[in-house]
N, C-alpha and C positions, 0 to 999 in steps of 0.2 A: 302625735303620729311620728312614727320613726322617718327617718331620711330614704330607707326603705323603702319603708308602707307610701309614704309619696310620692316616688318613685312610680312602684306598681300601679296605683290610681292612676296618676298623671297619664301614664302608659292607655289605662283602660279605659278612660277618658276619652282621649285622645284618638286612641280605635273607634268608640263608639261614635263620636260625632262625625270620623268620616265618613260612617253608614247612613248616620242621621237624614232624613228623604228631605224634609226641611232644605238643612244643609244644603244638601244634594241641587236641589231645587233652585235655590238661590246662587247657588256656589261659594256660599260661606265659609272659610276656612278657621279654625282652630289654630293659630300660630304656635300660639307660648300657653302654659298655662302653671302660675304658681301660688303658694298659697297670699290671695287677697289681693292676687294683678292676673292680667290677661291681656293675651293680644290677639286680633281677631282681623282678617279681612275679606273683601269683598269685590271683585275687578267686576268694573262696568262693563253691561252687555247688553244688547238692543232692546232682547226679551224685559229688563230691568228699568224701562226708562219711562216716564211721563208723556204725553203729547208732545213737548219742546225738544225732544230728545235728553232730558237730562233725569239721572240717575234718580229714582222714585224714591221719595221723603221715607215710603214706608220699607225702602232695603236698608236704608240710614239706621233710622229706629229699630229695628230688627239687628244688626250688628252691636249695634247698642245694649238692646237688652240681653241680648247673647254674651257681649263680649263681660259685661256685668256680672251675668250670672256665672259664666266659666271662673268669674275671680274667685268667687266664695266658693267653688267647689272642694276645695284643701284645705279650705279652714280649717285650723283643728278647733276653734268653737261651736263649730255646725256639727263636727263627726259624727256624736251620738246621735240626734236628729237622724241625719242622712242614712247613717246607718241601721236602723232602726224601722228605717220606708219610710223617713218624714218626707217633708221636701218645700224648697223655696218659692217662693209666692210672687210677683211682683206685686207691689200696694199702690206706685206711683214712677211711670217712666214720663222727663220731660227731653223734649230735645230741642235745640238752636238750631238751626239752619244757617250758616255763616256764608257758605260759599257753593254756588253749582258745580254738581262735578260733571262732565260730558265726554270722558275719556278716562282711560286708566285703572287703578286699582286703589282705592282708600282702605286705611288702616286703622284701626280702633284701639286704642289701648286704655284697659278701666282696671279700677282701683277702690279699693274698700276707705272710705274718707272716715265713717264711725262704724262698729260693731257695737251694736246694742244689746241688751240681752232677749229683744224681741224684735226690736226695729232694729234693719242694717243701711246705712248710708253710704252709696258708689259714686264713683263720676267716671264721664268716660270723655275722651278727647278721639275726633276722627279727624285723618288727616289726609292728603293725597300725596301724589308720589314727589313731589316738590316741596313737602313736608308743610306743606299749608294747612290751616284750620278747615276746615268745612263741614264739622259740626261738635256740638258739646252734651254732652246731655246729664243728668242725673236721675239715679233708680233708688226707691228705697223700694225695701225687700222686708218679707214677714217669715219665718217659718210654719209649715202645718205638723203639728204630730201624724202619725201616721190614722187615731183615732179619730181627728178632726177630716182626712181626706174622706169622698164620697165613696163606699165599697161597691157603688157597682162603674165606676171610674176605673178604664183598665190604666195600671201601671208600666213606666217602661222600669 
């Protein structure tokens, strides 16, 4: 992929997931996004919190898998896949829980650890505004060809 053609992705990318309802929803943000890293966050908000008041396990793991997946979006070993109407799978997201958050906005930054030619291995590091751990996790990822997705599964 040209510096260009990255370029433009990166761009439409990046459009796209501000619309993302998901996103939206959570208030997920798309920080950075380049090929086989990504940064992702997430500011704490009331709607987001557990009975204890602190930030719910499952916005953590969601940032996680997001921030994960936005890595691999540039690969240029996925290109044909992706472009094609394949698309990424997850086969296994694990997360740590290190530290409560109960304020603020935590940041995700993940990273492609192996590129397999079927299995993909990431790790993701969430941190808060004091640049503290408060959580770690690991994703591997599959590809589907576009013949292996369900055809009556709508596509985005």
């Amino acid at each position: 992929m040209t510096d260009a053609d990255t370029r433009t992705l990166r761009a439409q990318l990046l459009a796209e997931a501000r619309q993302f309802p998901f996103f939206n929803l959570i208030g997920l943000e798309i920080l950075e996004i380049e090929p086989g890293r990504s940064t992702t966050h997430v500011a704490w908000r009331p709607d987001l919190v557990q009975p204890a008041g602190l930030i719910h396990g499952g916005i953590i793991a969601s940032l996680i898998d997001t921030g994960t997946a936005y890595a691999l979006l540039l690969c240029d070993e996925l290109r044909d896949t992706l472009r094609a109407g394949g698309s990424l799978v997850t086969i296994d997201l694990r997360v740590k829980y290190l530290r409560p958050v109960s304020a603020g906005t935590i940041t995700c930054v993940s990273r492609v650890t192996r590129m397999g030619r079927q299995i993909i291995h990431m790790e993701a590091v969430v941190t808060n505004e004091a640049a503290k751990e408060v959580a770690r996790g690991d994703a591997t990822y599959t590809t589907v060809t576009p013949e292996r997705i369900d055809p009556d599964q709508p596509r985005r």
